[in-house]
N, C-alpha and C positions, 0 to 999 in steps of 0.2 A: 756170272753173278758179280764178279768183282768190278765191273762196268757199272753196275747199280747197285752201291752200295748202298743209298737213298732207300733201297725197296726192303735193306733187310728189316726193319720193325715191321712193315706192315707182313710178309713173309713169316718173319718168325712167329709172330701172334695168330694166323690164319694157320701153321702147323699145331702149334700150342694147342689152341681150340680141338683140331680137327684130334690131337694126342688125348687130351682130357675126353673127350666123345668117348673115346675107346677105352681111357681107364677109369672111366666112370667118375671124374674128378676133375675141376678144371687147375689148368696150371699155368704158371707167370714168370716169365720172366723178371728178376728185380732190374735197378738201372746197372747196378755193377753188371749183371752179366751181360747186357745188351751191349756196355760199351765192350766186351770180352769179345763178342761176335764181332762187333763192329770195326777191331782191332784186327783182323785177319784180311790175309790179301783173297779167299775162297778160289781156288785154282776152277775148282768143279762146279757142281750146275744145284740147284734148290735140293738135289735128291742130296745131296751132302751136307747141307744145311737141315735138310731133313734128320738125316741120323744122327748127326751129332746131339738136336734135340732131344733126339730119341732113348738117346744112352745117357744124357745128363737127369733126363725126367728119372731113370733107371737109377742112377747114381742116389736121387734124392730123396729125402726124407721125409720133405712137405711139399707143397703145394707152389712153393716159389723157388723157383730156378737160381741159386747164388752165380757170382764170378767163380770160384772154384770150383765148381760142379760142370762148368762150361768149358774150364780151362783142361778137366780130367778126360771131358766126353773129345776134346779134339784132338784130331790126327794129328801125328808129328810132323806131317807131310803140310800140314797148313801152317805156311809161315805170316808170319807179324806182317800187313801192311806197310808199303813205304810208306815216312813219314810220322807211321803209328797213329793210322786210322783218324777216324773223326774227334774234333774236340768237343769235349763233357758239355760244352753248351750247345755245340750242334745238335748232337743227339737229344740232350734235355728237351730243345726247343722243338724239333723235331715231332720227337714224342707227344708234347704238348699239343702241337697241331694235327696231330693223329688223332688224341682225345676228342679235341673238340670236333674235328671232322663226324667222328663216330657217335658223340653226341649229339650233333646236331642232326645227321641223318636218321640216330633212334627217334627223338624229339619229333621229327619229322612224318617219321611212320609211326609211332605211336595216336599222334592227333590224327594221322590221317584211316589209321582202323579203328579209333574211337577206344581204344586203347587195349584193343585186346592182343594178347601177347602174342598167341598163336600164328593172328593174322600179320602182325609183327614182322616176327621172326620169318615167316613166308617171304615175304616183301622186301627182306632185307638181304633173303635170303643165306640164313644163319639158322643154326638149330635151335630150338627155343630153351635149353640149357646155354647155349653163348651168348643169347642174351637175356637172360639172368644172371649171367657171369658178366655181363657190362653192363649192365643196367645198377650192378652191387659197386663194381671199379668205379664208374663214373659217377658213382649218385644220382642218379639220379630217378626219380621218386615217379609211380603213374597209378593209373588206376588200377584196383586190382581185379580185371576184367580178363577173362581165359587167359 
């Protein structure tokens, strides 16, 4: 994983998702903690990226994932990135073109099942609670059709 550090957002949000499914609640990452992730060198493979979300969502008390929460859920064995990881506007920017990608793709399959959610979420394949949960992030507004 530490080869692809580029993949940890879309990674972390596709665990995020898949964590809220199971605890009935969806949950977020804020930016502080993303650059928190982002800031390790990840010796080990997504299943480690996995747990550590696992324990920080554990850790927390809401629905958004802080830097502290991230910083408590990691191993002492994951040391700091050389250099210290990406800078605050990599990741901002980053981020942002994840948005819009994901925006654009709902946008996309929304008009194209005529806006029904169900057929949606099939399509995009996502559970039709994940995209509720970006459909709220993003703002963005459709019909209210299944």
């Amino acid at each position: 994983m530490r080869q692809r550090l580029e993949d940890l957002p879309v990674l972390a949000e596709q665990i995020l998702d898949e964590i809220g499914l199971r605890i009935g609640q969806p949950v977020e990452l804020d930016d502080a903690a993303m650059l928190a992730l982002g800031r390790h060198a990840w010796p080990g493979n997504v299943r480690e990226l996995r747990n550590v979300l696992e324990r920080a969502v554990m850790v927390s008390e809401s629905p958004s994932i802080t830097s502290e929460q991230v910083q408590r859920a990691l191993p002492a064995g994951i040391a700091p990135a050389l250099g210290g990881g990406p800078a605050i506007e990599e990741v901002s920017s980053l981020r942002r073109a994840i948005a819009e990608a994901e925006r654009h793709a709902i946008q996309g399959a929304l008009a194209a099942t005529q806006g029904n959610k169900v057929a949606t979420a099939q399509a995009l394949g996502i559970s039709r609670a994940s995209l509720y949960q970006k459909l709220s992030s993003l703002g963005i507004e459709s019909p209210g059709n299944g």
